[in-house]
C-alpha positions as CSV (number, residue, x, y, z in Angstrom):
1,X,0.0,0.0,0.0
2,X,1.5,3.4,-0.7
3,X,2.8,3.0,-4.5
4,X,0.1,5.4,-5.6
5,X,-0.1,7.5,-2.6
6,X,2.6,10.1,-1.9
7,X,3.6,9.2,1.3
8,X,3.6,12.1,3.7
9,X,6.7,12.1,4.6
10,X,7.7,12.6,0.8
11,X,5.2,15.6,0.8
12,X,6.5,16.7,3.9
13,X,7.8,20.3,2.2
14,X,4.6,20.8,0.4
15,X,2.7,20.5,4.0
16,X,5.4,22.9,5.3
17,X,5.3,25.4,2.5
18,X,1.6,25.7,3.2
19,X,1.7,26.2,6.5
20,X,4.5,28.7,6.1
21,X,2.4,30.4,3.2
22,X,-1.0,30.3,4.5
23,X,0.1,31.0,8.1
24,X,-1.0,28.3,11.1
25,X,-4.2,30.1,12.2
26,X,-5.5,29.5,8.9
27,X,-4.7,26.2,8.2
28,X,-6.1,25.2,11.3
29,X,-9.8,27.4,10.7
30,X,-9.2,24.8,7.3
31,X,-9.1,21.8,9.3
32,X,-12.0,22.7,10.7
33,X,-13.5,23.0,7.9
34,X,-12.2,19.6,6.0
35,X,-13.4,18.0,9.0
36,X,-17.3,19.8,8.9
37,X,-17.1,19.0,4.9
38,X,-16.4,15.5,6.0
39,X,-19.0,15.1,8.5
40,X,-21.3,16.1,6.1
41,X,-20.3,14.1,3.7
42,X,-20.5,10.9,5.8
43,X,-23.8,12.4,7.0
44,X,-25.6,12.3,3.6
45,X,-24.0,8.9,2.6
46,X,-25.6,7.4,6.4
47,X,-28.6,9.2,5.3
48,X,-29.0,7.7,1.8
49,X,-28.5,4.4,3.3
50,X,-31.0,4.8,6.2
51,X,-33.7,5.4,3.5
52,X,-32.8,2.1,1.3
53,X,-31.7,4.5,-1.8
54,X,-29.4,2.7,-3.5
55,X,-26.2,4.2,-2.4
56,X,-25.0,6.6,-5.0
57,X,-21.6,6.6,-6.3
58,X,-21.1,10.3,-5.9
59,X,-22.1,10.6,-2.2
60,X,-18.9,7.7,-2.0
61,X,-16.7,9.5,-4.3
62,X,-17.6,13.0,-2.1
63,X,-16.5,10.9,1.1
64,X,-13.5,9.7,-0.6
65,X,-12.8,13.3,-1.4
66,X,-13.0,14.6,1.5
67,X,-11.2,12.4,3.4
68,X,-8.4,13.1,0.8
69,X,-8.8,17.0,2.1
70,X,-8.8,16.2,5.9
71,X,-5.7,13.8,6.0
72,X,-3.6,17.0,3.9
73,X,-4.9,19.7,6.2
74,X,-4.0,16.5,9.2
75,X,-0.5,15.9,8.3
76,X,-0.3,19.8,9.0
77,X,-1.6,19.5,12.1
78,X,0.6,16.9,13.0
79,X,4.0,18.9,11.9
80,X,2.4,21.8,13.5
81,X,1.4,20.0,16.7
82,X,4.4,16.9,17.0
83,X,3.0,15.3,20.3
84,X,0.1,13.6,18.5
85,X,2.7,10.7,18.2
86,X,2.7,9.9,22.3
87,X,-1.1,10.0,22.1
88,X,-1.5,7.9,19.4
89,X,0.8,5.0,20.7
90,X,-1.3,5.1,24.0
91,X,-4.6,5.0,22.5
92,X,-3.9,2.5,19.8
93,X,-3.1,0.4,22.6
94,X,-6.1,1.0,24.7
95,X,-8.2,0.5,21.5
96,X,-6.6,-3.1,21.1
97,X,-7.0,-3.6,24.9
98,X,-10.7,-2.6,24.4
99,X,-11.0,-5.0,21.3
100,X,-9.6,-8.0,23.0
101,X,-11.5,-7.6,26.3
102,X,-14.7,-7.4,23.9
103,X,-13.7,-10.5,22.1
104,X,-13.7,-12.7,25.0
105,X,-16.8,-11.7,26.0
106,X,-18.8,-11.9,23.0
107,X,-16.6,-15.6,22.8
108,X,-18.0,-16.5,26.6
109,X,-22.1,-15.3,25.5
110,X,-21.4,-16.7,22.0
111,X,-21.9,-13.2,20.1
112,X,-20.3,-12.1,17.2
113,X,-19.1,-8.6,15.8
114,X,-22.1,-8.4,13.2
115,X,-24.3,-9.6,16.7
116,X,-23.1,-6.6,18.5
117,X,-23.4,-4.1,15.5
118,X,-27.1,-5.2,14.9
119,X,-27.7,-4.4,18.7
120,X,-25.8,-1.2,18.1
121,X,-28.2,-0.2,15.0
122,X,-25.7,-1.0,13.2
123,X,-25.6,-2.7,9.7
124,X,-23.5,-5.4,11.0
125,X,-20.2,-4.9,8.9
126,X,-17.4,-4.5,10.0
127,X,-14.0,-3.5,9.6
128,X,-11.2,-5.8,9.5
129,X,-7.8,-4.9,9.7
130,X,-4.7,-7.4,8.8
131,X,-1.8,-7.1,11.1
132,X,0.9,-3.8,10.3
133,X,-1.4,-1.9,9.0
134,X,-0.7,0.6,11.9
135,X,-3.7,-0.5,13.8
136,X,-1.4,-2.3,16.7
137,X,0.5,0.9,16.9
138,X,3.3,0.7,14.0
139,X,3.9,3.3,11.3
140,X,0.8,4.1,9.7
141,X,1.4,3.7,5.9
142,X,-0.2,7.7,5.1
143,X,2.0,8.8,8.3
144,X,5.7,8.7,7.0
145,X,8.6,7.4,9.4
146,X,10.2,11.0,9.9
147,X,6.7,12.6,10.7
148,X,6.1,9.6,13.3
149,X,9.5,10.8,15.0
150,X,8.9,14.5,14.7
């Protein structure tokens, strides 16, 4: 993963020279707005799918979009704000802590992920993740080694 996505770190001056262009202050009124145009976004897509309309392809390309616009105006953040790392490590790890506790519950009542979704409201999908894909806490593949370090 990563051939056809610049890695961060490789875009690293790019996120620089905006922030040094556009000023911080800006850059972070525009993550607040990537994130609101993202919300949105996600918003009309749940929406869609809470009516039964057949999900249309450009509220999924708009959410694509926009996520596109709130990692850029992120990966500012996170040379602008360098602690995110710490946090991250420690929350990662309370997230797997969380998952596994879960799992040996649902094991012990004889529930599964889609069981607990449906409770939830949910749809009953769910997201898998395969090991190193930064979801145990290792370099995620968008984050870039050197911006992990910074």
């Amino acid at each position: 993963a990563g051939g056809m996505i610049q890695e961060a770190a490789v875009r690293r001056p790019v996120l620089q020279d905006a922030l040094v262009m556009y000023g911080q202050q800006a850059q972070i009124d525009m993550m607040l707005e990537e994130m609101a145009e993202l919300s949105k976004a996600l918003l009309k897509l749940r929406r869609a799918k809470k009516h039964e309309i057949t999900e249309p392809l450009f509220l999924v390309k708009n959410v694509e979009e926009e996520i596109a616009d709130v990692q850029i105006v992120l990966n500012q953040m996170k040379l602008l704000f360098p602690g995110w790392g710490i946090w991250m490590q420690a929350k990662l790890q309370r997230l797997e802590e969380r998952i596994e506790k879960e799992r040996w519950a649902d094991a012990d009542e004889g529930r599964t992920a889609g069981d607990r979704a449906a409770a939830a409201g949910g749809d009953g999908s769910t997201v898998r993740r395969p090991p190193g894909d930064g979801s145990r806490g290792e370099a995620d593949p968008c984050q870039g080694e050197s911006e992990a370090s910074t």
